[in-house]
C-alpha positions in Angstrom: -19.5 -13.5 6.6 -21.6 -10.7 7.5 -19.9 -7.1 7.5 -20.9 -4.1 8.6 -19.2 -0.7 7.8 -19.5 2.6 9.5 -19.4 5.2 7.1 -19.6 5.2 2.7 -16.6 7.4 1.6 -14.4 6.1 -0.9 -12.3 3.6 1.1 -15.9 2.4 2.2 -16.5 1.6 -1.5 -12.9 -0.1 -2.4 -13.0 -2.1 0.5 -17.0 -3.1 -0.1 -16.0 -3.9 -3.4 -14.3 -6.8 -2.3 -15.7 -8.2 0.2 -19.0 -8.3 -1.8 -16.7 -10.2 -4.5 -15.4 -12.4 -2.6 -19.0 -13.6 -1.4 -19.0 -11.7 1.9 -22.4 -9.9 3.4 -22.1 -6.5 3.4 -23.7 -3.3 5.2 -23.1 0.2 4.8 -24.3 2.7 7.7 -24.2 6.2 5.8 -25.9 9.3 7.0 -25.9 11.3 3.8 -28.8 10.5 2.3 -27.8 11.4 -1.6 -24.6 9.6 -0.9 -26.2 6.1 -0.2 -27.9 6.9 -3.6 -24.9 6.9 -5.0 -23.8 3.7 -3.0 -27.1 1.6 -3.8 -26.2 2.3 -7.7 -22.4 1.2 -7.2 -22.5 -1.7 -4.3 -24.7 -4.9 -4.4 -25.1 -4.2 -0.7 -27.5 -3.6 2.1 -27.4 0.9 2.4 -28.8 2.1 5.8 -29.2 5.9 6.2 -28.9 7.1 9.4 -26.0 8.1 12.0 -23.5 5.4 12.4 -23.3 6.7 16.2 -26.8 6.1 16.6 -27.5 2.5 18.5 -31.2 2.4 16.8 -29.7 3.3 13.0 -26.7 0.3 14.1 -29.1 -2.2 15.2 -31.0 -1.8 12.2 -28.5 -2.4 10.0 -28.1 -5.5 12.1 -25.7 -4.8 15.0 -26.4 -8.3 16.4 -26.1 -10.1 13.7 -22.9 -8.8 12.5 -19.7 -11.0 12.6 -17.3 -7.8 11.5 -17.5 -4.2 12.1 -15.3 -1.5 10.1 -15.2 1.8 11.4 -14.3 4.1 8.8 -16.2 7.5 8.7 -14.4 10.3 8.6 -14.2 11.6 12.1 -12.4 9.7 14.8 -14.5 10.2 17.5 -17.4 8.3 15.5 -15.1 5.3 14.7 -14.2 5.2 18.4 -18.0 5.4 19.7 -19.3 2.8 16.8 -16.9 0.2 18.1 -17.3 1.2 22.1 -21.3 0.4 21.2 -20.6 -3.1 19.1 -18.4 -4.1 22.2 -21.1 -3.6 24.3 -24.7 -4.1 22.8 -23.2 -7.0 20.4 -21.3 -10.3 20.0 -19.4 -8.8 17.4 -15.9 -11.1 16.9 -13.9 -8.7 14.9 -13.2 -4.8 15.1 -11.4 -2.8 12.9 -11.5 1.2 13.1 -9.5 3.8 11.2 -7.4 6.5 12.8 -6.6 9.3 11.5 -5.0 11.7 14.8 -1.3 12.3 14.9 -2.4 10.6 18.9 -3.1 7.4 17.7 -0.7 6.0 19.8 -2.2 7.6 23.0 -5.6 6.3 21.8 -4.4 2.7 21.5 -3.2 3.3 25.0 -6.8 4.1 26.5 -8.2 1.0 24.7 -6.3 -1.2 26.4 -6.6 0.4 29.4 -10.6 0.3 29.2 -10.6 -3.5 28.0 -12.0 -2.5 24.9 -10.9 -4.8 22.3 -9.9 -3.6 18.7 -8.7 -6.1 16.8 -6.7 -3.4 14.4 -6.3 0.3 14.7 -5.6 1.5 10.7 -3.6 4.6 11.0 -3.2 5.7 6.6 -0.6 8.2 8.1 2.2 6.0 9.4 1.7 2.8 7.0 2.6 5.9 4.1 5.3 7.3 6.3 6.6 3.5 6.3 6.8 3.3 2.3 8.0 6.2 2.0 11.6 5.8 4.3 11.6 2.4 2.8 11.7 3.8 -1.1 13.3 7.4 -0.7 17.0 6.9 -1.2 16.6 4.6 -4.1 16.6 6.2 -7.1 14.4 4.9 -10.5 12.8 2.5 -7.3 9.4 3.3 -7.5 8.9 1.2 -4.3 9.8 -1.7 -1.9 7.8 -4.2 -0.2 8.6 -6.1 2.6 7.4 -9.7 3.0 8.7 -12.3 5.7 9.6 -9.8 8.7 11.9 -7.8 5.7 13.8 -11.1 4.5 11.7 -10.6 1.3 11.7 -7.6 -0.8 9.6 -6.5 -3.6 10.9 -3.6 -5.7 8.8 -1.7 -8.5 11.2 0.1 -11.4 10.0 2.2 -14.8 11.7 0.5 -18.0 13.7 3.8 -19.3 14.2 3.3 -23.2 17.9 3.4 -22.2 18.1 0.8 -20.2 19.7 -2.3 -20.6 17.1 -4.7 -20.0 14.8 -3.0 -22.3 14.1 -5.5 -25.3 15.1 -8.4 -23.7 12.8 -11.2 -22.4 12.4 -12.8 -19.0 14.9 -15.5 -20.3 17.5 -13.2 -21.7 18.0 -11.8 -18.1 18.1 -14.9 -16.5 21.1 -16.0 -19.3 22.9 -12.8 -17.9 24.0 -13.6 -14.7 21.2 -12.0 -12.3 21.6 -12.6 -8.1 20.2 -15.7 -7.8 17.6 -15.2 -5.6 15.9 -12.6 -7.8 12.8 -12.9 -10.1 10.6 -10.7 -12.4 7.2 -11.1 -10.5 4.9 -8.8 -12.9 4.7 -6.1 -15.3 2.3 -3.6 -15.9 2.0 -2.3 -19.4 -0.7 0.4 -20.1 -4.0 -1.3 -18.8 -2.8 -4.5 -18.6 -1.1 -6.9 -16.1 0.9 -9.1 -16.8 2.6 -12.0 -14.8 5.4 -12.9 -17.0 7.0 -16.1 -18.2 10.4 -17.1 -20.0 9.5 -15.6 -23.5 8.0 -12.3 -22.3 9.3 -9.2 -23.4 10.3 -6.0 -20.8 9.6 -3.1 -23.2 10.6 0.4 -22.8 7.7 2.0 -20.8 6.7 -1.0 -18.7 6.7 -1.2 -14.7 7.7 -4.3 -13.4 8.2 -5.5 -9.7 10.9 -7.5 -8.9 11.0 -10.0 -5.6 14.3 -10.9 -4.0 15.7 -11.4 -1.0 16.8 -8.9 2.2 20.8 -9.4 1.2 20.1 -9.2 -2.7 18.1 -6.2 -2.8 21.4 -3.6 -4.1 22.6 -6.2 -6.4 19.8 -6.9 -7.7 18.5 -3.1 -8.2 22.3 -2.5 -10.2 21.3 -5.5 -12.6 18.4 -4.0 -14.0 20.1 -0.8 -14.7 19.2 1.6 -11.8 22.1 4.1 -10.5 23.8 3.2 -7.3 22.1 4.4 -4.0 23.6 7.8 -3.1 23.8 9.8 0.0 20.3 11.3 1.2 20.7 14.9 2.0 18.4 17.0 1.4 14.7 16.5 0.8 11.8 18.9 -0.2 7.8 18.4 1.2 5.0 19.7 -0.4 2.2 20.4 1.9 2.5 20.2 6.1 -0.6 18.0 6.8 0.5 14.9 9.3 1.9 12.6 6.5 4.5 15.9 6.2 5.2 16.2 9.5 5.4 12.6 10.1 8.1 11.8 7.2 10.2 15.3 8.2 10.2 13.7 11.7 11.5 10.1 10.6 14.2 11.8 8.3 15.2 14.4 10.8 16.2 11.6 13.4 18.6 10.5 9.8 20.3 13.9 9.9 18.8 14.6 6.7 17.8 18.7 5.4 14.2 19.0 5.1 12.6 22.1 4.0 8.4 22.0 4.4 6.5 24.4 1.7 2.8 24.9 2.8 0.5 27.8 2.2 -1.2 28.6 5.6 0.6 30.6 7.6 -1.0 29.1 11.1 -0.1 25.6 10.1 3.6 26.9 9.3 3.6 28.5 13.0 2.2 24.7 13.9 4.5 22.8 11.9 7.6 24.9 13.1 6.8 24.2 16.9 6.6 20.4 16.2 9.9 19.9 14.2 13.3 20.8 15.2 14.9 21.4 12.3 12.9 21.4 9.2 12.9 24.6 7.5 8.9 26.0 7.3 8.4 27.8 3.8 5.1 30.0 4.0 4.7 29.9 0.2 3.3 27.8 -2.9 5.3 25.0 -3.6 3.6 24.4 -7.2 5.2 27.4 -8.3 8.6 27.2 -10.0 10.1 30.7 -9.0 9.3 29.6 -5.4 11.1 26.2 -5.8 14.1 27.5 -8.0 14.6 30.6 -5.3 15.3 28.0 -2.5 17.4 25.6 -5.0 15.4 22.6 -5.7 18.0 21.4 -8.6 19.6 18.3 -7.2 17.5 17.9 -4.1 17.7 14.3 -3.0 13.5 14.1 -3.0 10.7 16.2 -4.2 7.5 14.5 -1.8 4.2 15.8 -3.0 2.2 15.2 0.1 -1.1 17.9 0.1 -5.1 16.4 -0.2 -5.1 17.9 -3.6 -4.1 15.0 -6.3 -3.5 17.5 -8.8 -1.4 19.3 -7.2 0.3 16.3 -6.4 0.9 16.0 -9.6 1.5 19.2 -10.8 3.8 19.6 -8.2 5.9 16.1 -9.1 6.0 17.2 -13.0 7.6 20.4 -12.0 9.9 19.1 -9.5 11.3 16.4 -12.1 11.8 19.6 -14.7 13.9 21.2 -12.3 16.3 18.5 -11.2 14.7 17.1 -8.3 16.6 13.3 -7.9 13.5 11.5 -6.9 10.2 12.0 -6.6 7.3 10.7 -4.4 3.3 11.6 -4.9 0.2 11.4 -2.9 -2.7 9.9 -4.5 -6.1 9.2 -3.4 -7.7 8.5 -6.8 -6.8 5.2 -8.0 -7.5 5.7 -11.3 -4.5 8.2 -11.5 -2.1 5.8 -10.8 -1.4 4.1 -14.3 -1.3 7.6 -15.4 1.2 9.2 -13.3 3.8 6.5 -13.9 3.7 7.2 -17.5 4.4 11.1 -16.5 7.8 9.9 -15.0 6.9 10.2 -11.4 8.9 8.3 -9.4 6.7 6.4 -6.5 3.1 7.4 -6.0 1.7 6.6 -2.6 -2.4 5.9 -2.0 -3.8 5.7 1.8 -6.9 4.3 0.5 -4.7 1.4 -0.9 -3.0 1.0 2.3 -6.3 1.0 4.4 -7.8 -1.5 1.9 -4.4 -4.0 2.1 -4.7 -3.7 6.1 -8.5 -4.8 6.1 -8.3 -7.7 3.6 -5.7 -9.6 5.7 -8.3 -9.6 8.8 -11.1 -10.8 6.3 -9.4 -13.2 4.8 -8.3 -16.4 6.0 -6.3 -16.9 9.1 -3.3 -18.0 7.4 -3.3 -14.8 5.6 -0.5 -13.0 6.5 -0.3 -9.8 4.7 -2.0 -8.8 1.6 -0.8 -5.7 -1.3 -2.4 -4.5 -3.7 -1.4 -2.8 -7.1 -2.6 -0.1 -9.0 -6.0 0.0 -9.3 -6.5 -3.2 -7.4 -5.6 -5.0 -10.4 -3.1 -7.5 -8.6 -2.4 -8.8 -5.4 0.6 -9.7 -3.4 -0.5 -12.3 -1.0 1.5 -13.6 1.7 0.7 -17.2 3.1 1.3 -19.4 5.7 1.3 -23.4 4.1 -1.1 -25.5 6.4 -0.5 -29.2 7.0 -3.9 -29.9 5.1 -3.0 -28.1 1.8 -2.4 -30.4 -1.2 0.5 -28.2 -2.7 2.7 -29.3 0.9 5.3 -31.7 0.0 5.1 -31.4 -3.9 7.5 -29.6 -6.0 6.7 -26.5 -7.4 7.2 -27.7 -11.4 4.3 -30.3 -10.3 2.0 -27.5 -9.1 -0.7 -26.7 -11.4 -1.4 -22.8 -10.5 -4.2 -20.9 -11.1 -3.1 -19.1 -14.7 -2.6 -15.5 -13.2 -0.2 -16.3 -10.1 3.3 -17.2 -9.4 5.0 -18.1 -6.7 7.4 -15.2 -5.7 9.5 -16.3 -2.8 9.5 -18.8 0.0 10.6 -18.0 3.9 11.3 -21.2 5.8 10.5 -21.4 9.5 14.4 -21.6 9.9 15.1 -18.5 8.1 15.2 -19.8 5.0 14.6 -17.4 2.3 14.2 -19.1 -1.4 13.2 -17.2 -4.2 12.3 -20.2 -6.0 12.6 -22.1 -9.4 10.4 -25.6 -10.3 12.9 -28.1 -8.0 11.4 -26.4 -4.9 9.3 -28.1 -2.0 6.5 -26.3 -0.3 6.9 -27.5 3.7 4.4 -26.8 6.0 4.9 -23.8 7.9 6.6 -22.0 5.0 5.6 -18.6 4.4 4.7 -18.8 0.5 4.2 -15.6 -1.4 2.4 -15.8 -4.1 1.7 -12.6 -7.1 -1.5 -13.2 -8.7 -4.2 -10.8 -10.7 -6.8 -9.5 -8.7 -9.7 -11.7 -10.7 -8.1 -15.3 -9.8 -6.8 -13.9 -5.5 -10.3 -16.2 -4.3 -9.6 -19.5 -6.4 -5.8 -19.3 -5.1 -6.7 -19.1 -1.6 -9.2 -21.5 -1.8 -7.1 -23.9 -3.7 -3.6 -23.6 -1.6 -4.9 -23.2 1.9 -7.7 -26.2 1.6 
């Protein structure tokens, strides 16, 4: 397929990446001309300099040829016009664009009403927002998944050196009584990933992910040693950019206390005209006098949510220090991620990742129902739909030869069904089968189960 992208920033990159792995076509329209430099060392693709708003610099980089356009520069108004001109100078099938505007819903509003078609609107803001309510009154969760319309859960933990489960292997736990439908889907241990079988060992230090179903989830979370869910009460936010605002608003309407630290005193006058309730802090939340004076120790959650990863991070450390119950960080730099989990933050949150995940399900197959990805894309969730045609329909699962790499995590029957399964388990057309596999091996899978 032939792709072409508006824009070269780093979610331009990540999502290149793969398309060009997966044998995809690709185009980059970028107007800076030492950044396509930098693109033409990094990218196997086609780099056109020029203004991705400009319909001579978009036919060029062949407009007409095109079968998908991805719209993600970093102004909105360029997005909006790239995909406005592909509706109307070209047979383009497919058109994503990335949002950013706290109006997004307003702006999907005046598409339809204009007949332009957009296949998918990626707003980063609100898919965060999402993780974040679904994660924040866990504690030790790092975060949760939902596959199946919710009936499938994936939850991500740290393995404390105090836990129970610590030193035992994949067996042991399954000799002590876990919920039935649960089952260690993959462990991440320094730079390496790991889909585990019977004999593998959880060491102290490793993060592991854990699929079960909707009902399961609390029990499930108790087994492995996490505290029970407490009462959400109070939470603190770092920064009052729209993520902020967005989660302040969603745990307002929860009748949860939500204080808001940010350092310009126009945004606080801003912020404190949008939210009824939150408490605006004009100061620095990185510094510890500031958080100690307005009594961070036992605050439900500590949310580091500024453009700054390192203060992100800085922020997170210091929160943990002083008694904050969970903690949530912002990350744009992927290559942070394996290293703030072995700091002890809680749940680290990427919008990059979450743009990336959003695209790859409208590249991919049409029985592709959602895709996640992990880390530094090192492993995927992928969420299928079983077509008549595939040869794993009708055969047990202990039959199944898998690609070495994946596992097959749960199962959602077309009845509601939810089966996290074991080897005496049927695939059935129409299931929705979701599979955990390392990133390398995601294109033989596919290939393999939807053929």
């Amino acid at each position: 397929m032939k792709i072409l992208i508006a824009g070269g920033g780093q979610t331009a990159v990540l999502v290149a990446k793969r398309l060009i792995k997966e044998g995809n076509e690709v185009v980059i329209v970028e107007k800076n001309s030492a950044r396509c430099e930098y693109l033409e060392e990094v990218l196997d693709a086609q780099i056109v300099v020029g203004d991705a708003v400009s319909i001579r610099t978009l036919e060029e980089a062949g407009l007409q040829t095109a079968e998908m356009l991805i719209a993600l520069t970093s102004e909105d108004q360029i997005n909006v016009i790239v995909c406005l001109v592909a509706s109307i100078q070209s047979n383009i099938k497919v058109k994503l664009v990335r949002m950013r505007t706290h109006e997004v819903g307003d702006w999907k509003n005046i598409f339809d009403r204009l007949g332009l078609d957009i296949d998918l609107i990626i707003h980063p803001e609100t898919e965060i927002a999402d993780r974040i309510l679904r994660v924040v009154r866990l504690p030790g969760v790092s975060d949760v998944i939902d596959f199946a319309e919710g009936k499938v859960k994936l939850f991500g933990m740290n393995i404390d050196e105090g836990n129970w489960v610590a030193g035992k292997t994949v067996e042991d736990l399954d000799k002590a009584g876990p919920p039935k439908n649960s089952l260690i889907a993959m462990i991440f241990r320094g730079q390496d990933v790991i889909i585990p079988h019977g004999a593998q060992v959880l060491n102290p230090g490793d993060h592991v992910y854990i699929v079960t179903t909707d009902q399961d989830l609390k029990a499930v979370v108790q087994f492995m040693g996490l505290k029970r869910q407490k009462a959400l009460n109070r939470v603190f936010i770092l920064g009052g950019k729209q993520i902020g605002i967005r989660v302040a608003e969603l745990l307002e309407s929860q009748g949860v206390r939500v204080k808001i630290f940010e350092r310009d005193i126009d945004r606080c006058n801003r912020i404190s005209q949008i939210l009824k309730q939150a408490v605006v802090i004009h100061a620095d939340g990185t510094e510890e006098g500031v958080l100690v004076d307005e009594n961070i120790k036992g605050v439900g959650a500590f949310l580091a949510m500024t453009n700054d990863d390192e203060d992100n991070i800085i922020a997170s450390l210091l929160a943990r220090k002083l008694g904050a119950n969970k903690i949530i960080a912002l990350i744009n730099r992927l290559n942070y991620l394996p290293m703030i989990q072995r700091f002890g933050i809680n749940t680290s949150v990427s919008p990059r990742l979450a743009t990336v995940d959003r695209i790859l399900q409208f590249v991919r197959k049409g029985s592709v129902l959602s895709v996640t990805s992990f880390r530094e894309e090192e492993a995927e969730a992928i969420e299928l739909i079983a077509t008549p045609g595939s040869k794993y329909v009708g055969r047990l699962l202990k039959e199944i030869k898998l690609p070495r790499g994946a596992i097959v995590g749960a199962i959602a029957r077309p009845n509601g069904e939810v089966i996290v399964p074991r080897g005496d388990v049927k695939v059935q057309a129409g299931d929705r089968v979701i599979f955990f596999s390392l990133e390398t091996i995601v294109p033989l899978l596919e290939s393999t189960f939807l053929k």
